[in-house]
KOLKOLKE-423086 format. One line per 10 residues: number of its first residue (from 1); their letters; for each residue x, y, z of C-alpha. Coordinates in nm, 2 decimals. Layout:
NUM> A> X/Y/Z; ...
END
This chain:
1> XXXXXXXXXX> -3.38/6.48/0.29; -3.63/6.57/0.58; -3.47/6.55/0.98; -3.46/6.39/1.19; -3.57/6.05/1.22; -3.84/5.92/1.41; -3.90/5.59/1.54; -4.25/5.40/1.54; -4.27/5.35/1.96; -4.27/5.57/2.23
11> XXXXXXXXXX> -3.93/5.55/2.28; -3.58/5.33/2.16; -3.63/5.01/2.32; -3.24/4.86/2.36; -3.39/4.54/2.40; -3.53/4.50/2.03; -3.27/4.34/1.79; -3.47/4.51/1.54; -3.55/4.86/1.65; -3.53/5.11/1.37
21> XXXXXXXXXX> -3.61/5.50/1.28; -3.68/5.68/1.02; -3.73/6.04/0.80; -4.09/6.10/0.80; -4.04/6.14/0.43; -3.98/5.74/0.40; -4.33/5.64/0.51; -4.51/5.92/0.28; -4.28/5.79/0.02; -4.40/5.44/0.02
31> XXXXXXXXXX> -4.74/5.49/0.10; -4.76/5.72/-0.16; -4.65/5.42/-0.39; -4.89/5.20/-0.23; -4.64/4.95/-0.20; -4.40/4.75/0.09; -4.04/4.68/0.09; -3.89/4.30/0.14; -3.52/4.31/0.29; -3.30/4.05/0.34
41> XXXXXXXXXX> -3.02/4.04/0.61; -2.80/3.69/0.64; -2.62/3.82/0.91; -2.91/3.81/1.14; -3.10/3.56/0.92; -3.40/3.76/0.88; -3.63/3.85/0.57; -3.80/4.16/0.67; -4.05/4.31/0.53; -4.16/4.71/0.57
51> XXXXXXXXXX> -4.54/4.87/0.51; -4.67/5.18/0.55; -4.89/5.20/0.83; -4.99/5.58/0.74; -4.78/5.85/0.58; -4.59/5.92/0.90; -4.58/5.57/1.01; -4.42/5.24/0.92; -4.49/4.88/1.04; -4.20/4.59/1.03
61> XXXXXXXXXX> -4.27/4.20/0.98; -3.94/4.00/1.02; -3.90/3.64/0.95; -3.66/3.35/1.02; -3.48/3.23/0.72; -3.11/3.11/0.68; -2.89/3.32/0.57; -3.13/3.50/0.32; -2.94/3.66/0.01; -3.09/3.78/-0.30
71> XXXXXXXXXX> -3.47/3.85/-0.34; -3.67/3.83/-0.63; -3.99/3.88/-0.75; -4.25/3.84/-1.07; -4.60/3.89/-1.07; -4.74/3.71/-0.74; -4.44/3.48/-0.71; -4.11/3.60/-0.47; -3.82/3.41/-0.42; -3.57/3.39/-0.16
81> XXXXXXXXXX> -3.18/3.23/-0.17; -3.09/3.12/0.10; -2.77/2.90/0.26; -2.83/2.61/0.06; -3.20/2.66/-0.14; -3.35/2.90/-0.30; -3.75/2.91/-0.18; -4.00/3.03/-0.41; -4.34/3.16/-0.25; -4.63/3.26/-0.38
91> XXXXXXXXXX> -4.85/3.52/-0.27; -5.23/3.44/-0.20; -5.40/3.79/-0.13; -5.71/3.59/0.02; -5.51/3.36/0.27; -5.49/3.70/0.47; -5.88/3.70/0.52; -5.92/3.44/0.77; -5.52/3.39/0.90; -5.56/3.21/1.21
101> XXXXXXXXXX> -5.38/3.48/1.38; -5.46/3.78/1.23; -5.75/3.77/1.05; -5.82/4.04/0.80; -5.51/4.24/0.84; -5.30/4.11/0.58; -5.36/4.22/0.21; -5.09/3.95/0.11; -4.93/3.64/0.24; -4.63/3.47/0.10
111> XXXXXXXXXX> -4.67/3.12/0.14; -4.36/2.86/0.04; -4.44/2.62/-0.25; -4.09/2.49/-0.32; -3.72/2.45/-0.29; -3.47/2.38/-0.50; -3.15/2.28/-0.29; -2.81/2.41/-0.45; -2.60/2.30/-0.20; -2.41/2.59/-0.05
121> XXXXXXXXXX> -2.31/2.78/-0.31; -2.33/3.12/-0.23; -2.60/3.23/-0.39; -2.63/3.63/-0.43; -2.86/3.83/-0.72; -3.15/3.64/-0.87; -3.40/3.77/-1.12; -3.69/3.59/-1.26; -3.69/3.62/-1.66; -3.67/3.42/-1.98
131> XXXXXXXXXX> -3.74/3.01/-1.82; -3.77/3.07/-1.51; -3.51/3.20/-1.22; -3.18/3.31/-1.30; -2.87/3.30/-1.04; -2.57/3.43/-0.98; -2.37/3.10/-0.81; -2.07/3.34/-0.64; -1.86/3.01/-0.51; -1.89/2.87/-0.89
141> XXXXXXXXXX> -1.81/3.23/-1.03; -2.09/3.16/-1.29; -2.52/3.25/-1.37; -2.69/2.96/-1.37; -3.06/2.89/-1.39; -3.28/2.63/-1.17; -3.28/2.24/-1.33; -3.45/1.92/-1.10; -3.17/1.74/-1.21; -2.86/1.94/-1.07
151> XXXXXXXXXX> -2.79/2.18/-0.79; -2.73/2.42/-1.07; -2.75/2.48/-1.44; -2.48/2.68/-1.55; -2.52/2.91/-1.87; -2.26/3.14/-1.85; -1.93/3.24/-1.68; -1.67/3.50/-1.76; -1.43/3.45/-2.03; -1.18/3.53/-1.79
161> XXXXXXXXXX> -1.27/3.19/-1.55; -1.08/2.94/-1.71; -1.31/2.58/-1.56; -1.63/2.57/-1.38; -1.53/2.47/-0.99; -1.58/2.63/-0.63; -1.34/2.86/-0.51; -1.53/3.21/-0.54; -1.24/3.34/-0.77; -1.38/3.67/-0.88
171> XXXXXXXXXX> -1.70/3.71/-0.65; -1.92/3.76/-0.92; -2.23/3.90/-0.73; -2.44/4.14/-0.90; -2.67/4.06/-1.23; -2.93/4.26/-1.44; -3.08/4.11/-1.70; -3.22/4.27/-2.06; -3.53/4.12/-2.24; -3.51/3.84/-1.99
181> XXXXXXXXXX> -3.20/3.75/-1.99; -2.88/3.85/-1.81; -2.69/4.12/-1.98; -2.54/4.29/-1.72; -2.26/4.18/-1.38; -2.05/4.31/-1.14; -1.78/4.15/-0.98; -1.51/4.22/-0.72; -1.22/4.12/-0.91; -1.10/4.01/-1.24
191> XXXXXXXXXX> -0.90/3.67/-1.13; -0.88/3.29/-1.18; -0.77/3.12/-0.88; -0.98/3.08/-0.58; -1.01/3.40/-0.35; -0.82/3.57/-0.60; -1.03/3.89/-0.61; -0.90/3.96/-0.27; -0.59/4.08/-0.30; -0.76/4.41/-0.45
201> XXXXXXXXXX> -1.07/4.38/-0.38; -1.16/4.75/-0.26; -1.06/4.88/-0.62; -1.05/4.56/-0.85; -1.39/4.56/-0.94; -1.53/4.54/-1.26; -1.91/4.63/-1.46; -1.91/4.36/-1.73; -2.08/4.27/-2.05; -2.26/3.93/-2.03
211> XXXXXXXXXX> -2.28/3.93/-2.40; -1.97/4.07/-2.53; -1.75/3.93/-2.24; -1.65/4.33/-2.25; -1.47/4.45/-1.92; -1.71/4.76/-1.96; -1.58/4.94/-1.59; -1.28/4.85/-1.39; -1.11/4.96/-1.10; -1.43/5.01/-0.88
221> XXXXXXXXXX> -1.46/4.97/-0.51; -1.64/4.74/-0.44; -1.93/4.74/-0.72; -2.28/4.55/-0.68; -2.65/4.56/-0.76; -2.62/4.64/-1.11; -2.97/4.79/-1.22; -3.09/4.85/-1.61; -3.28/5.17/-1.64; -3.34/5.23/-1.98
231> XXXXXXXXXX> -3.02/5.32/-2.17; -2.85/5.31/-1.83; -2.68/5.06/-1.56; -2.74/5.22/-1.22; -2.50/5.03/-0.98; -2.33/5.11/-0.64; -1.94/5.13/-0.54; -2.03/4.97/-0.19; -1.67/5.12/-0.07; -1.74/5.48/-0.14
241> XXXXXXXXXX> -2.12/5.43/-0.05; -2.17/5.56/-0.39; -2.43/5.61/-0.63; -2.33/5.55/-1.01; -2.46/5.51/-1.34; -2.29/5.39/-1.69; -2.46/5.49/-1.99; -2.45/5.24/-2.24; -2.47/5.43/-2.57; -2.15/5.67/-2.45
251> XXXXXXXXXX> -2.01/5.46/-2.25; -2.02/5.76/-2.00; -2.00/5.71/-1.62; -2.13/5.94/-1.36; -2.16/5.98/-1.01; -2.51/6.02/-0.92; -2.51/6.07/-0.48; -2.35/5.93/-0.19; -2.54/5.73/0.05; -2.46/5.68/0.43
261> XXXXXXXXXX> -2.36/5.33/0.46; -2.18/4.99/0.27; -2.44/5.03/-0.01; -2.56/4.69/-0.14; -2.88/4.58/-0.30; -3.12/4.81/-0.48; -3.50/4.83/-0.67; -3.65/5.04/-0.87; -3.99/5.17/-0.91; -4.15/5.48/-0.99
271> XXXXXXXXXX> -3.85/5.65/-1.02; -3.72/5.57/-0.69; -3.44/5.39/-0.58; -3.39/5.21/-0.23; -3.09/5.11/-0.14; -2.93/4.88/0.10; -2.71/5.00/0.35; -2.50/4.84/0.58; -2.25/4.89/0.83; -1.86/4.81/0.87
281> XXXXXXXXXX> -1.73/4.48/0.98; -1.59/4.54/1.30; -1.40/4.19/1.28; -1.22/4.31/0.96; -0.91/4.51/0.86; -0.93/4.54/0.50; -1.32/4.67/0.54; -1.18/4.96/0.83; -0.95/5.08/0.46; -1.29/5.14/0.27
291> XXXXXXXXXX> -1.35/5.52/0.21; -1.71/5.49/0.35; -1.54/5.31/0.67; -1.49/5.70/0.77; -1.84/5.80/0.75; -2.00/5.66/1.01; -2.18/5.48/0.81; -2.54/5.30/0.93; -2.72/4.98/0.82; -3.05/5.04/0.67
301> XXXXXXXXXX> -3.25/5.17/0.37; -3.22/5.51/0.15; -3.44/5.62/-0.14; -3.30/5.84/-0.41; -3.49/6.05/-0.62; -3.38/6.01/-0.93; -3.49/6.33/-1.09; -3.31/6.51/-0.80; -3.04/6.30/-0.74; -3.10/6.36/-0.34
311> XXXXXXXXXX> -3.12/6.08/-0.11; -3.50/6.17/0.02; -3.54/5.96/0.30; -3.36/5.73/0.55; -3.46/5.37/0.74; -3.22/5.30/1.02; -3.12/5.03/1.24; -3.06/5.09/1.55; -2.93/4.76/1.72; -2.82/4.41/1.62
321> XXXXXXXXXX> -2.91/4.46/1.29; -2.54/4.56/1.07; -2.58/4.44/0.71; -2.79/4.39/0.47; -2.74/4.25/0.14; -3.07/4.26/-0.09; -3.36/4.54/-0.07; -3.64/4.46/-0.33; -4.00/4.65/-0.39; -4.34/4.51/-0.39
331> XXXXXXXXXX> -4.54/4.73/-0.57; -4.91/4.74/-0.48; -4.87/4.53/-0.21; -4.93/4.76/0.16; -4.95/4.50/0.41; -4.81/4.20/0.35; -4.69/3.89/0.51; -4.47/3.58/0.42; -4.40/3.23/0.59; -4.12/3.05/0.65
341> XXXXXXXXXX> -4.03/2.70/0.67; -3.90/2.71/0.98; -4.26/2.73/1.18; -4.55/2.51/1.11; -4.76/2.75/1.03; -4.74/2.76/0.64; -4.81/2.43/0.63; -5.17/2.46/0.78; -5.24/2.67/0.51; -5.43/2.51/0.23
351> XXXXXXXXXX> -5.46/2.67/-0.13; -5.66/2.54/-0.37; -5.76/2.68/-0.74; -6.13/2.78/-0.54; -6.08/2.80/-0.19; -5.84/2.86/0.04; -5.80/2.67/0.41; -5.64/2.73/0.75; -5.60/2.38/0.93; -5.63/2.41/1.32
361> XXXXXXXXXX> -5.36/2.35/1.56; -5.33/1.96/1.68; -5.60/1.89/1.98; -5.43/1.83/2.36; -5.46/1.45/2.27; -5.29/1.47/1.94; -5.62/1.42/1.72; -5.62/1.67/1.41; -5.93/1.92/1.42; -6.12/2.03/1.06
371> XXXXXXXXX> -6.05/2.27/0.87; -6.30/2.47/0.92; -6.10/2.85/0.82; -6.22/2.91/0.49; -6.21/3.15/0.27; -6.43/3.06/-0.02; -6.28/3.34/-0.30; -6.02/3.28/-0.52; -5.72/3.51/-0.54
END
């Protein structure tokens, strides 16, 4: 990994929530892959998304949304769970043309087309596959996909979780799936009564089979982000700030690299990895007993090399920012944007199958003006 870390401005503003540096090696990494990174971090309610401004450079977009969790993505659509929905987007690379704001410096822009309100149940992992988005319902210890009739459809819960009902009892958080479908969880603890993976959860935690039911791992610290990669299930042991991978064949298990932080949420692509990092809870006792507690650990991004097992390069908060829980890729994407519910924005946006429209702003005296932002080219 190259040193030291730069940062974008002139100089570390401590008045920016959000101030950040970074190896130099981090840019030229993802504008290499002509892509952009999408974070999500609940405890400051932010998605956040990262672009290469040049290979030395980087440019950060954050956006309002409540207590963002896992991210997903397939094709042009991106999804979001958040404290009690999950919002789906989809991306227009068009709308970005004539943005009211911005015009012709986005090359994508999420825009919100639904929700589907689960109620708070904890949502962490999704993954689009086989129907649609699948979901890994942590206070209902079960996956479930997306039904207009419930809050949740469940399809499949350890054999070990004896009725379907909130209490979080193993923290299942973590899901891969295989040919579309989930095959692959982690969980912190192998229990049956609410909260009971907490009375070991720095080493009760368990890499299971969704097929076979198989407890394939136990005794990890801390396991999420399971990630199927051929014949192998990368996943992290957030405690250690670990890097490890079970191959499926020989049911070997090997330590691939340590990473400087709570390591939690990963994507693939191009034989990268980026991984989430986050810092300790200050507020907690039992987190100060992790292994990676002693580390110094930082809250951030790092992207390992798979072919040389070296962490390559390193994003780093600097401020307010402390944990994150999901980091996902957008390949091909280099400047992008998204929306959030939250500002009225998206909702002057206008997509149609042949043309796309940005509504004005209200008039002083309340009267609507025309559209008259278009972009005639479809997407």
């Amino acid at each position: 990994m190259d040193a030291p870390l730069v940062n974008d401005t002139e100089e570390i503003d401590k008045e920016n929530p959000f101030n950040y540096v970074h190896t130099a090696s981090f840019a030229k990494i993802l504008h290499a892959l002509k892509s952009s990174l999408v974070l999500s971090t609940y405890q400051t309610g932010k998605v956040v998304m990262f672009s290469p401004k040049d290979e030395t450079k980087m440019i950060q977009l954050p956006r309002n949304f409540k207590k963002p969790m896992g991210v997903a993505s397939h094709e042009t659509h991106l999804a979001i769970a958040c404290m009690s929905e999950i919002i789906l987007t989809h991306r227009s690379n068009n709308a970005g043309k004539s943005y009211p704001n911005r015009p012709n410096v986005y090359d994508a822009i999420y825009l919100p087309r639904s929700s589907w309100y689960t109620g708070a149940v904890d949502t962490h992992d999704i993954s689009y596959g086989k129907g649609g988005l699948w979901a890994v319902i942590t206070q209902f210890s079960c996956i479930a996909q997306l039904d207009p009739r419930f809050s949740f459809a469940p399809k499949w819960k350890p054999n070990f979780i004896s009725e379907l009902r909130p209490g979080d009892r193993c923290h299942l958080n973590g899901m891969t799936l295989k040919d579309g479908v989930p095959k692959y969880v982690t969980a912190l603890g192998k229990a049956d009564e609410p909260g009971g993976w907490r009375e070991n959860k720095l080493n009760g935690g368990i890499l299971m089979d969704v097929d076979s039911n198989e407890v394939l791992l136990d005794g990890l610290a801390m396991p999420h982000s399971p990630r199927l990669i051929g014949d192998d299930v990368f996943y992290l042991q957030s405690a250690l700030g670990e890097l490890w991978k079970y191959h499926v064949p020989s049911k070997s298990n090997e330590k691939i690299c340590e990473v400087p932080g709570f390591a939690r949420g990963m994507s693939f692509y191009q034989n990268y990895l980026f991984i989430g990092l986050s810092r300790i809870r200050e507020d907690s006792k039992d987190f100060g007993k992790m292994p990676i507690a002693s580390k110094n650990p930082i809250a951030g991004v790092a992207i390992v090399n798979l072919r040389t097992k070296n962490v390559e390069a390193i994003l780093e908060y600097k401020n307010v920012v402390k944990e994150l829980y999901d980091v996902h890729i957008l390949p091909g994407v280099t400047r992008p944007n998204i929306l959030n519910t939250l500002n009225e924005m998206h909702s002057r946006a206008i997509i149609t199958p042949n043309r796309i429209f940005w509504q004005e702003p209200k008039k002083k005296n309340g009267v609507e003006s025309s559209y008259d932002k278009v972009e005639a080219k479809k997407d």
